[in-house]
C-alpha positions as CSV (number, residue, x, y, z in Angstrom):
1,X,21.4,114.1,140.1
2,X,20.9,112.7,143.8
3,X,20.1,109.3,144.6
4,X,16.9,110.3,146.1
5,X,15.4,112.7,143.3
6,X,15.7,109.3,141.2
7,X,13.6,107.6,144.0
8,X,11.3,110.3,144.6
9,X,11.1,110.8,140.4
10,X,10.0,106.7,140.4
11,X,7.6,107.4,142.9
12,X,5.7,110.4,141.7
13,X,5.5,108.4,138.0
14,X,4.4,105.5,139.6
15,X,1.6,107.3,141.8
16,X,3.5,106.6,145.2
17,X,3.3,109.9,146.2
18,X,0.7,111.4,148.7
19,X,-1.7,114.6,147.8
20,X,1.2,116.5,149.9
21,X,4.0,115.2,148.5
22,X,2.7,115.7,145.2
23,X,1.9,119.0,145.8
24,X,5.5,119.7,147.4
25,X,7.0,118.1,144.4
26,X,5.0,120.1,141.8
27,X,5.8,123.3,143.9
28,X,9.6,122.3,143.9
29,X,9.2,121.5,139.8
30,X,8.0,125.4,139.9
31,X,11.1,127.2,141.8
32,X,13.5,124.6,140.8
33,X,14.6,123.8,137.0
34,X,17.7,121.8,137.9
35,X,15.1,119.8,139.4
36,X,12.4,120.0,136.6
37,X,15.4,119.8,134.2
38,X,16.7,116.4,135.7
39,X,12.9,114.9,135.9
40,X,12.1,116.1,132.3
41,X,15.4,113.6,131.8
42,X,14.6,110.9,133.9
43,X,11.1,110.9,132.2
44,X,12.3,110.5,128.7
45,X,15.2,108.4,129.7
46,X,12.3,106.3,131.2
47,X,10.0,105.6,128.3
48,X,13.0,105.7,125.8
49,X,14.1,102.3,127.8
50,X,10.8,101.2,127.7
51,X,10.0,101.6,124.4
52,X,13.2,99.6,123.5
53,X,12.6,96.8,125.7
54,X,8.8,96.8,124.6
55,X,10.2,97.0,120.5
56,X,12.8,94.1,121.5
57,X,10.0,91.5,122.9
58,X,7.8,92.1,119.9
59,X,10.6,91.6,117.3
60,X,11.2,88.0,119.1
61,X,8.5,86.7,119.6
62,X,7.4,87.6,115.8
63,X,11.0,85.5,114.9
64,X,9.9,83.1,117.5
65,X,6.5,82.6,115.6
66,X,8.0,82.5,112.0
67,X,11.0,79.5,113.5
68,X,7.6,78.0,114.8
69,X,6.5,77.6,111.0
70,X,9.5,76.9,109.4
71,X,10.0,73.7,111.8
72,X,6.1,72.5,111.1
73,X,7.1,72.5,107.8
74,X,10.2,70.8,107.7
75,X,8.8,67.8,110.0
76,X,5.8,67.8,108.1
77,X,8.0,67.1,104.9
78,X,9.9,64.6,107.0
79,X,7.0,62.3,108.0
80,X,4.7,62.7,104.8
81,X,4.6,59.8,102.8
82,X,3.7,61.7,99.7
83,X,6.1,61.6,97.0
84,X,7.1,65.3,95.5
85,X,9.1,65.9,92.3
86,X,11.8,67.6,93.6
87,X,11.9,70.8,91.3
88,X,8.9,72.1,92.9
89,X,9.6,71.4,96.4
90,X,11.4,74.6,96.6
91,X,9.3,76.4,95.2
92,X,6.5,75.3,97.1
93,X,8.7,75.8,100.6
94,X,9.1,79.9,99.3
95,X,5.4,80.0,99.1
96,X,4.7,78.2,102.1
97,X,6.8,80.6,103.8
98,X,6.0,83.7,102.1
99,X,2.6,83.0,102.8
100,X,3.4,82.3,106.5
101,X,5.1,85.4,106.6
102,X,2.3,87.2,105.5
103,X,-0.4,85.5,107.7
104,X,1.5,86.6,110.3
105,X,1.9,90.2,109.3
106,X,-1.4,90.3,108.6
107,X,-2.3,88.7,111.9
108,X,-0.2,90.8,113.9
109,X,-1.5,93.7,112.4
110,X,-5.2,93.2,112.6
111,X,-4.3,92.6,116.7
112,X,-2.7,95.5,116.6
113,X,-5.6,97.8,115.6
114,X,-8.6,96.1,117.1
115,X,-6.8,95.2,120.8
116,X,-5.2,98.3,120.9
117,X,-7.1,101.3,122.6
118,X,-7.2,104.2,120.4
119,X,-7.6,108.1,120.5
120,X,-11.1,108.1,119.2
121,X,-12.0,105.2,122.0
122,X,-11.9,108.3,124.6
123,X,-12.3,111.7,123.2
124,X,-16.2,111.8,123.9
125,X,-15.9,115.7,125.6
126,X,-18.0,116.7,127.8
127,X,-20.4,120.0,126.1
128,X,-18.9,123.1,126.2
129,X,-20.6,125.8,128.3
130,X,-19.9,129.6,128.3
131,X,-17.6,130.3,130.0
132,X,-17.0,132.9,132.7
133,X,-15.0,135.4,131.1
134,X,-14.6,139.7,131.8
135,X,-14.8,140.2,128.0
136,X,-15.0,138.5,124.7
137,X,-18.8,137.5,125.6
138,X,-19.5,137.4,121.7
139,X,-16.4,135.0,121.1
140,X,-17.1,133.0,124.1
141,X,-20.7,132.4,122.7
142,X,-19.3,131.4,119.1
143,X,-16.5,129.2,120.7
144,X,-19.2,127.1,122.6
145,X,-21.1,126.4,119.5
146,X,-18.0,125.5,117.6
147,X,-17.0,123.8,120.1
148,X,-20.0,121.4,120.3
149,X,-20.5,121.6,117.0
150,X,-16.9,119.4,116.5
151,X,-15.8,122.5,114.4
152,X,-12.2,122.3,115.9
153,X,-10.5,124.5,114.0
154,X,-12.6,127.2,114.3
155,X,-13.1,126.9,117.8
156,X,-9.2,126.8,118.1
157,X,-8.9,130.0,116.3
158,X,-11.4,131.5,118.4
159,X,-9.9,130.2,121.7
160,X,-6.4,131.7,121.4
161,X,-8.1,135.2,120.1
162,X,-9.9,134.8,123.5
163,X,-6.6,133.4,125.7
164,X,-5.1,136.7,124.0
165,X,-7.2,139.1,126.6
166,X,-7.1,136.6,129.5
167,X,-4.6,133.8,129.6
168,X,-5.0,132.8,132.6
169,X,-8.2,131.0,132.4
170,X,-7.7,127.8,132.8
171,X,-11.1,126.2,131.7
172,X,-10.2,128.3,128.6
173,X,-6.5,126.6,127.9
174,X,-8.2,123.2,128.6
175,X,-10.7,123.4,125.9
176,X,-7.8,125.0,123.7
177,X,-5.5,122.2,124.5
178,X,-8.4,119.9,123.4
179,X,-8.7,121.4,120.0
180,X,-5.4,121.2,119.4
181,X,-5.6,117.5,119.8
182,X,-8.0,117.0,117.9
183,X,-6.2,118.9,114.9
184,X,-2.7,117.0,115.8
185,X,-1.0,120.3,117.5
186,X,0.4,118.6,120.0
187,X,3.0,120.6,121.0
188,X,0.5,123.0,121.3
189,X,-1.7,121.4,123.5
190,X,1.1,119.7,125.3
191,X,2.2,122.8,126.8
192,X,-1.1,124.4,127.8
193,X,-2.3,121.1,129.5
194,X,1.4,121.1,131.5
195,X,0.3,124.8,132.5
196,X,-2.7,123.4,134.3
197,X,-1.0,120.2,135.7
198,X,1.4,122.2,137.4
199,X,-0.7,124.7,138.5
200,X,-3.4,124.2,141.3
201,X,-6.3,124.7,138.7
202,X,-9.6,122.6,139.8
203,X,-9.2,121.5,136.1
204,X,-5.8,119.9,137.2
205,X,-7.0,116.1,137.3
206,X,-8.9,116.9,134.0
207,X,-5.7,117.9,132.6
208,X,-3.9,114.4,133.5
209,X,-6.5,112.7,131.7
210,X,-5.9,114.8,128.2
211,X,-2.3,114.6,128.9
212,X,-2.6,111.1,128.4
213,X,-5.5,111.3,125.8
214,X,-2.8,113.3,124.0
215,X,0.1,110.6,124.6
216,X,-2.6,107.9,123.4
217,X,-2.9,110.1,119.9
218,X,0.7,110.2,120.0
219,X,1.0,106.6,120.0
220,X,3.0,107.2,123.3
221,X,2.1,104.3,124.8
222,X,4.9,104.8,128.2
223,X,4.1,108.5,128.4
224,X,0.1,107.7,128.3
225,X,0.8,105.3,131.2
226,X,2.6,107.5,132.9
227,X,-0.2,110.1,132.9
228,X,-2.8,107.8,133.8
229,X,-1.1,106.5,136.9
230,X,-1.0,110.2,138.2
231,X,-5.0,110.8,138.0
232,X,-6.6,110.2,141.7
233,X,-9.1,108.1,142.6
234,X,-11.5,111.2,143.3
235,X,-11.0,112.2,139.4
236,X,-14.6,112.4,137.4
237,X,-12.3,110.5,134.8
238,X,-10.6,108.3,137.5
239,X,-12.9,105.5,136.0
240,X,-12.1,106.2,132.1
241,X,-8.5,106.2,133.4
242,X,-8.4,102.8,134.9
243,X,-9.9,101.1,131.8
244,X,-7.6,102.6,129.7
245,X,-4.6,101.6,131.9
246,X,-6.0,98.1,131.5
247,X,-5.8,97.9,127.7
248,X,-2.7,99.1,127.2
C-alpha cells in the first residue's frame, strides 16, 4: 500500500474529499480491488484502533473513579473521631466498597443507555410508495402495505421475490436493506446498501445514512461515524446526520 492511498483513504473517511474526488475514488474502488482490498483494510484497521483506544479510556477512568472512593474512605476513617470496634471495620470497608462498586456500575450503566443514541432514535422511514417496477405490480402493491404497516418480515420476503425479476432497482434494494435492519440481517443489508453507495443511484446519500443507521444497530459506534461524515450537506438526511454525529 502507497503512502498516498493512506492519505487519500484518511481523507475520503474523514469527508475531505470533493464531489469529484469522491466520485473518482468510488469509480477507482469499482475497477480496482487491490485498491478496494487495501481500503476495506485500512477501514477496519481504523476502527479496530479506535475501538481499543476508546475500550482503554473507559476502563481507566472507571479504576480512576473506584481509587477515587477507596481514598474518601480511608481519609474519612482517618479523621473521624468515632470509635469502631475493630471486628466490624472490615466488614463494613467490603460493603462500603462493594456498594461503591455497584453504584458505579449501576451509574455507568444507566449513562450508557439514556446518553447514548440508539437504533430506534432514528429509524422513523419515510412511507413507502409503489414503486416503479415492469412487473410484479401485485407484489409491489402488498410490499407497500407491509411495508408501512411495520410488517418487516413479510415485506422482506416480498422484496427479494421482487429483486428476483429486477435487481437492479435501487429504490427496491434500499427498502430491502431496510427490512433487513430492522430484522438484524445485517450482512444482508450491508451489502445491498454498499451496492447503492458505490453506485451513482439518486438514492446514494440515502444509503450513507442507513449505512450508518445499520452501524448504530450494530453498536458500531467508529463505523457509524465513519458513515455519517460521508453524507453531504445537500442530503434530505444531512440534518438527522449531524445530530447524530453530535451524540456519539
Amino acid at each position: 500500500m502507497q503512502e498516498e492511498d493512506y492519505i487519500l483513504f484518511d481523507a475520503y473517511i474523514n469527508g475531505e474529499l470533493s464531489d469529484d474526488e469522491i466520485s473518482k475514488f468510488q469509480d477507482k474502488m469499482d475497477s480496482d480491488l487491490e485498491f478496494s482490498s487495501n481500503f476495506n483494510l485500512y477501514l477496519d484497521t481504523t476502527i479496530f484502533l479506535q475501538n481499543t483506544i476508546r475500550n482503554e479510556d473507559e476502563t481507566n477512568a472507571f479504576k480512576n473513579n473506584l481509587n477515587t472512593v477507596s481514598e474518601n474512605y480511608f481519609n474519612k476513617e482517618k479523621t473521624t473521631t468515632k470509635v469502631v470496634t475493630p471486628k466490624r471495620k472490615p466488614f463494613n470497608l467490603i460493603k462500603y466498597l462493594a456498594a461503591a462498586c455497584i453504584a458505579l456500575l449501576f451509574g455507568f450503566f444507566v449513562f450508557n443507555q439514556f446518553s447514548n443514541p440508539t437504533y430506534s432514535d432514528f429509524n422513523n422511514h419515510e412511507p413507502m410508495t409503489i414503486i416503479r417496477s415492469e412487473n410484479n405490480v401485485k407484489e409491489l402493491i402488498q410490499v407497500t402495505k407491509a411495508f408501512n404497516n411495520k410488517e418487516y418480515e413479510k415485506a422482506n420476503t416480498l422484496l427479494k421475490k421482487i429483486l428476483d425479476t429486477d435487481p437492479n432497482n435501487s429504490e427496491l434494494q434500499l427498502y430491502y436493506a431496510i427490512t433487513n435492519i430492522e430484522l438484524d440481517n445485517f450482512k444482508i443489508a450491508d451489502t445491498q446498501l454498499n451496492k447503492i453507495v458505490v453506485g451513482k443511484s439518486v438514492y446514494k446519500n440515502r444509503a450513507l445514512w442507513y449505512s450508518a443507521l445499520s452501524k448504530l444497530k450494530q453498536k458500531d459506534i467508529d463505523a457509524t461515524i465513519v458513515y455519517l461524515k460521508q453524507i453531504p450537506e445537500e442530503a434530505d438526511d444531512f440534518k438527522e446526520a449531524q445530530d447524530l454525529l453530535d451524540k456519539l
